[in-house]
C-alpha positions as CSV (number, residue, x, y, z in Angstrom):
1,X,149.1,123.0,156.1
2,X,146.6,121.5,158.8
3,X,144.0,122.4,156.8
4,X,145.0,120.3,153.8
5,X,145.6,117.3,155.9
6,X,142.1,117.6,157.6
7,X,140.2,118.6,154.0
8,X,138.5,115.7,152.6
9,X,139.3,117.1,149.1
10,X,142.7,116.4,147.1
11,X,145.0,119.3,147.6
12,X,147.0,120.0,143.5
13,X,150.4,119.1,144.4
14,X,151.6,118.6,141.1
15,X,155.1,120.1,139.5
16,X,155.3,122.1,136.8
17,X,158.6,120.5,135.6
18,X,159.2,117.0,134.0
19,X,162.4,117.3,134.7
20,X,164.3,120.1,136.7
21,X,167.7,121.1,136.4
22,X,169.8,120.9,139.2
23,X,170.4,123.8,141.1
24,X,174.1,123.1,140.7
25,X,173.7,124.6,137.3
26,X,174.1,127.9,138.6
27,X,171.8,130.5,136.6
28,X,170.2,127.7,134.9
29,X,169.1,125.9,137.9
30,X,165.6,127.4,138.5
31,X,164.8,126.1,134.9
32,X,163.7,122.9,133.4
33,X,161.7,121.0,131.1
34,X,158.2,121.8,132.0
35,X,155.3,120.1,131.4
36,X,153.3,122.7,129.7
37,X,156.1,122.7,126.8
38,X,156.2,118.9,126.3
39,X,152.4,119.5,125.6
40,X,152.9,121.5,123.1
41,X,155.2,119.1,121.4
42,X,153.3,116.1,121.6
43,X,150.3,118.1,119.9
44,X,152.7,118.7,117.0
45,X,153.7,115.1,116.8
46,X,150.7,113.9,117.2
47,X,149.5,116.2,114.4
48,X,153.1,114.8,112.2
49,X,152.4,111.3,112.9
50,X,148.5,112.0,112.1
51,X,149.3,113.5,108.5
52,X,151.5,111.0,107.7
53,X,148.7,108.2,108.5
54,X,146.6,110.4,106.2
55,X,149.1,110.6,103.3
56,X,149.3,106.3,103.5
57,X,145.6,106.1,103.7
58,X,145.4,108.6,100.5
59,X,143.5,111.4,102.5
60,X,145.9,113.5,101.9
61,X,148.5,114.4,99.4
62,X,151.2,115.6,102.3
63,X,154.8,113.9,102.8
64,X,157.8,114.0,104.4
65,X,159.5,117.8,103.7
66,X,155.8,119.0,102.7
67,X,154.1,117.5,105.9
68,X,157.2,119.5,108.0
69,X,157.1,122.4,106.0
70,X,153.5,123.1,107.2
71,X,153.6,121.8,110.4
72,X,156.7,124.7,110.2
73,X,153.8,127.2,109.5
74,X,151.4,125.9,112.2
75,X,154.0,126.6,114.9
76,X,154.7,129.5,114.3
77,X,151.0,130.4,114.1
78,X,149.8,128.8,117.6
79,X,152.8,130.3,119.5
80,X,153.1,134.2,118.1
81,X,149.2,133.8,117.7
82,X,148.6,132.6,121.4
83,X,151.1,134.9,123.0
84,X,150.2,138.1,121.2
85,X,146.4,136.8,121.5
86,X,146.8,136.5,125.0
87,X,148.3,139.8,126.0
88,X,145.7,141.5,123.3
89,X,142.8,139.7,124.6
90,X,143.5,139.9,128.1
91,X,146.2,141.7,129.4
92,X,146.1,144.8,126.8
93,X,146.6,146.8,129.6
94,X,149.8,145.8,131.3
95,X,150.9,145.2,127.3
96,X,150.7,148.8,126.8
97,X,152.1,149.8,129.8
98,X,155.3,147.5,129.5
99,X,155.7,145.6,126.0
100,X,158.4,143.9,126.6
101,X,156.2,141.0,128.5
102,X,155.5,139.7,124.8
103,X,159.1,138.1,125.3
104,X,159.0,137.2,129.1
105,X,157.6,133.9,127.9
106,X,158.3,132.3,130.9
107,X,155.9,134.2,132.7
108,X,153.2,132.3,131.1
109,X,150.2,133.2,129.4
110,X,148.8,131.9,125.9
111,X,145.1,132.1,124.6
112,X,143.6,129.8,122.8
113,X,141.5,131.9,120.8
114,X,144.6,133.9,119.7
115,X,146.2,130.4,118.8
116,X,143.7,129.9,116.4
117,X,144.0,132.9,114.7
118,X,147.1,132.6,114.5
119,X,146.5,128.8,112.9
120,X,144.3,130.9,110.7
121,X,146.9,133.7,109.1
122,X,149.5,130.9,109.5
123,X,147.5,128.2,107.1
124,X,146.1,130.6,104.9
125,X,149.8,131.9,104.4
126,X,151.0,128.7,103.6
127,X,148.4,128.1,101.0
128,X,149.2,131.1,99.2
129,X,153.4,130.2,99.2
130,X,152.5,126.3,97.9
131,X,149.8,128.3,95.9
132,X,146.9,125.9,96.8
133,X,143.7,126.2,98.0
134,X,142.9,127.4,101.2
135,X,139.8,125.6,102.1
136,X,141.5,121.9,101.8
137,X,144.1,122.5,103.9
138,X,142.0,124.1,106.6
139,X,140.1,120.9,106.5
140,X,143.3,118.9,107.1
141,X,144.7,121.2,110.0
142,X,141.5,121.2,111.9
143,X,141.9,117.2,111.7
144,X,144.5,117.5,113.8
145,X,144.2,120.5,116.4
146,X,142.3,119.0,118.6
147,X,145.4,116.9,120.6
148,X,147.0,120.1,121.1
149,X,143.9,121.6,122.6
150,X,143.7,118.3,124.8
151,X,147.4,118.2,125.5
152,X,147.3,122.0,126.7
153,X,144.9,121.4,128.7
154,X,146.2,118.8,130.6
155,X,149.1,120.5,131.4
156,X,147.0,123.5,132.6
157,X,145.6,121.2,134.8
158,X,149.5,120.1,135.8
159,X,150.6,123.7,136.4
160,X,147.6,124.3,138.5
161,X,146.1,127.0,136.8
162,X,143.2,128.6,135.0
163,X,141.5,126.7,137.8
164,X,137.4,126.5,138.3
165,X,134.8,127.9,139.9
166,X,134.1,126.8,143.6
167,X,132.4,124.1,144.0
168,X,130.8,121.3,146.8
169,X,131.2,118.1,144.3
170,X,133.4,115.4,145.4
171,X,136.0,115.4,142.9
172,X,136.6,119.2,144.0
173,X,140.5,120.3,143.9
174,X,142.3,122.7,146.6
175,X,144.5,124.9,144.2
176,X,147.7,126.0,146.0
177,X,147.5,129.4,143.9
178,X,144.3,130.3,144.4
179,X,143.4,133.1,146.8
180,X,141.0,131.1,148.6
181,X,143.4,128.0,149.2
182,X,143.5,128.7,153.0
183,X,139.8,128.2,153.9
184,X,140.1,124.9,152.0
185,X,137.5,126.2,149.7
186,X,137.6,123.4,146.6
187,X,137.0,124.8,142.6
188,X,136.2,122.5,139.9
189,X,139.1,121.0,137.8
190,X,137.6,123.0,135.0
191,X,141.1,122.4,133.0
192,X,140.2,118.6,132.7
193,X,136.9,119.3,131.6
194,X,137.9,121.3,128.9
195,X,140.7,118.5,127.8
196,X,137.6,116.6,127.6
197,X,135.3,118.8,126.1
198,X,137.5,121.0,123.8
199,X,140.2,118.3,122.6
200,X,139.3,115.2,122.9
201,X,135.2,114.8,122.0
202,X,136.1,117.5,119.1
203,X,138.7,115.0,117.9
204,X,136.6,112.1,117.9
205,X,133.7,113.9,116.0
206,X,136.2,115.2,113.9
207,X,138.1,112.2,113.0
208,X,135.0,109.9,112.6
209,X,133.9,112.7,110.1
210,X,136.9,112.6,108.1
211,X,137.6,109.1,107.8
212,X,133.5,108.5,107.2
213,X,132.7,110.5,104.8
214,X,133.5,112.6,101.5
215,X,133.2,116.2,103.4
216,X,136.5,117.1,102.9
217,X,136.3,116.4,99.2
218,X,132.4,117.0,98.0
219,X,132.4,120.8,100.1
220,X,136.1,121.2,101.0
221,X,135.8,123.6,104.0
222,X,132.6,122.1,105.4
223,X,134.9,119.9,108.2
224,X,136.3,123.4,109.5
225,X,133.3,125.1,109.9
226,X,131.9,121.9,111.6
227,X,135.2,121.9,113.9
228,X,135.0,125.9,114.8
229,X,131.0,125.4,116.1
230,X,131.6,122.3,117.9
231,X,134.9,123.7,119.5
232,X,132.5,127.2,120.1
233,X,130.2,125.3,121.9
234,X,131.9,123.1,123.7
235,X,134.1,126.4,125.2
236,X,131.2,128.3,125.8
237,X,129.1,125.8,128.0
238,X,132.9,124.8,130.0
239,X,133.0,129.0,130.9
240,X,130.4,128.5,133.2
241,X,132.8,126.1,135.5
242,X,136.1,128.2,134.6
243,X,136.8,131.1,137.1
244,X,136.9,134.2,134.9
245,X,140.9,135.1,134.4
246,X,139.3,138.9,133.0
247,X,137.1,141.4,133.0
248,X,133.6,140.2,131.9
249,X,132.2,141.6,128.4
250,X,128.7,142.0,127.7
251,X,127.5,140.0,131.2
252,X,130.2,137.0,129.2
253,X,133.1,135.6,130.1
254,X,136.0,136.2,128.1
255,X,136.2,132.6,126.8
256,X,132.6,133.1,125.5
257,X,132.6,136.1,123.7
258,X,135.3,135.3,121.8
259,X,134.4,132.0,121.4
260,X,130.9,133.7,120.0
261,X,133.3,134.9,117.0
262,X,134.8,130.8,116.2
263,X,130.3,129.8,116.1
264,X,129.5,132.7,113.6
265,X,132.9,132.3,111.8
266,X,132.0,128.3,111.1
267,X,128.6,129.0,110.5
268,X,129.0,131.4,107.5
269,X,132.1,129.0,106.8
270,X,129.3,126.1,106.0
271,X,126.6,128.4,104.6
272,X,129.3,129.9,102.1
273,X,130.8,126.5,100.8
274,X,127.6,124.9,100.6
275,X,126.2,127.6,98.5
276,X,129.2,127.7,96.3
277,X,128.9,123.5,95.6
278,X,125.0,124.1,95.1
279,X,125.9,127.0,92.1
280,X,128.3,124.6,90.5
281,X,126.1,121.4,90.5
282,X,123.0,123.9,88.7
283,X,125.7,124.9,86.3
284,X,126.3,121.3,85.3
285,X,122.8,120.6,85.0
């Protein structure tokens, strides 16, 4: 405790909770509203209140039920998809040995690469039960992923974890959890950077290319692709300031080989769909 005081960086002394219930509640008193859950909630209003703006502005043919209905979907995809992701992608060990964590929830742990697979299955399953295309409506949820992603990360940030790499720079933070808290030994707020760098710069691009232009429409699909290669890059360059949470693969973190899989993904996305619009505009010549 000396050490903090004398340490010329900020020590994270942040709570988890919002709110915390009282311990006067007996068994639920260690419990609470936590921040990390009120992120994930105002990425889904956000992404409400977003389609709805779309549906005014005739960008998008969504309303009311239909707009909660696959919202409804989306949920479902980005929390079975990031906790199974999670566990499969980075603890399949201790997942094997004891499966039951999948439901100790309040443990922690969600990946972001599992959410969006799990956004993946999730929208092209509700395109197949409204019986639309998928391509559209991948273009519409990618509009509005990126406050989640910024949201999440923020309350990363909050719950002191997934912290970075050590570091010298002035805006260094002493992280409580980390095993090197004691020698004062400062790590880059690499969860901020990423809020920054995965959420909101991908939501401006991607925004300013909705509202800007005919992508959506001319080569539906195009906007996703665009979305999964900058959101690639922008994860792969923020690895190299995150302290690896895993095993390396291939001499790359984690974060980057999977993210390796979201660049080639939107790259074949845009090669595909731009092939398919240049076939139909030869036929009609």
């Amino acid at each position: 405790m000396i050490f903090t005081e004398l340490s010329s960086y900020w020590s994270h002394n942040l709570s988890p909770f919002l709110w915390k219930f009282p311990e006067s509640w007996g068994n639920w008193g260690p419990g609470g509203i936590r921040w990390y859950g009120v992120s994930y909630l105002l990425g889904f209003l956000t992404a409400i209140l977003l389609l709805n703006l779309y549906h005014k502005k005739a960008r998008s043919p969504y309303e009311g039920d239909q707009i909660l209905n696959l919202m409804t979907f989306q949920v479902l995809g980005v929390l079975l998809g990031g906790r199974i992701g999670f566990l499969l992608l980075y603890q399949f060990n201790k997942f094997i040995e004891d499966p039951l964590i999948l439901l100790r929830v309040w443990e922690g742990g969600m990946a972001s690469h599992g959410g969006f697979l799990g956004v993946i299955i999730a929208t092209i399953w509700y395109a197949r039960h409204s019986k639309q295309h998928i391509l559209p409506v991948a273009d519409l949820i990618v509009s509005v992923v990126p406050p989640g992603l910024f949201f999440g990360r923020i309350a990363n940030f909050i719950n002191g974890e997934l912290w970075g790499k050590t570091t010298e720079v002035s805006w260094g933070v002493l992280f409580p959890k980390a095993p090197d808290f004691a020698l004062q030994i400062a790590r880059h707020p690499s969860q901020l950077y990423a809020a920054v760098f995965e959420g909101l710069i991908p939501f401006i691009y991607i925004q300013y290319r909705f509202w800007n232009s005919n992508i959506t429409k001319s080569i539906p699909g195009h906007l996703s692709g665009e979305f999964l290669i900058l959101y690639a890059i922008c994860r792969f360059g923020n690895e190299f300031f995150r302290q690896p949470d895993a095993s390396p693969i291939m001499n790359l973190s984690r974060g980057q080989f999977y993210s390796l899989f979201l660049l080639f993904g939107g790259i074949i996305l845009i090669l595909l769909n731009r092939k398919k619009v240049k076939s139909r505009s030869v036929q009609i010549k």
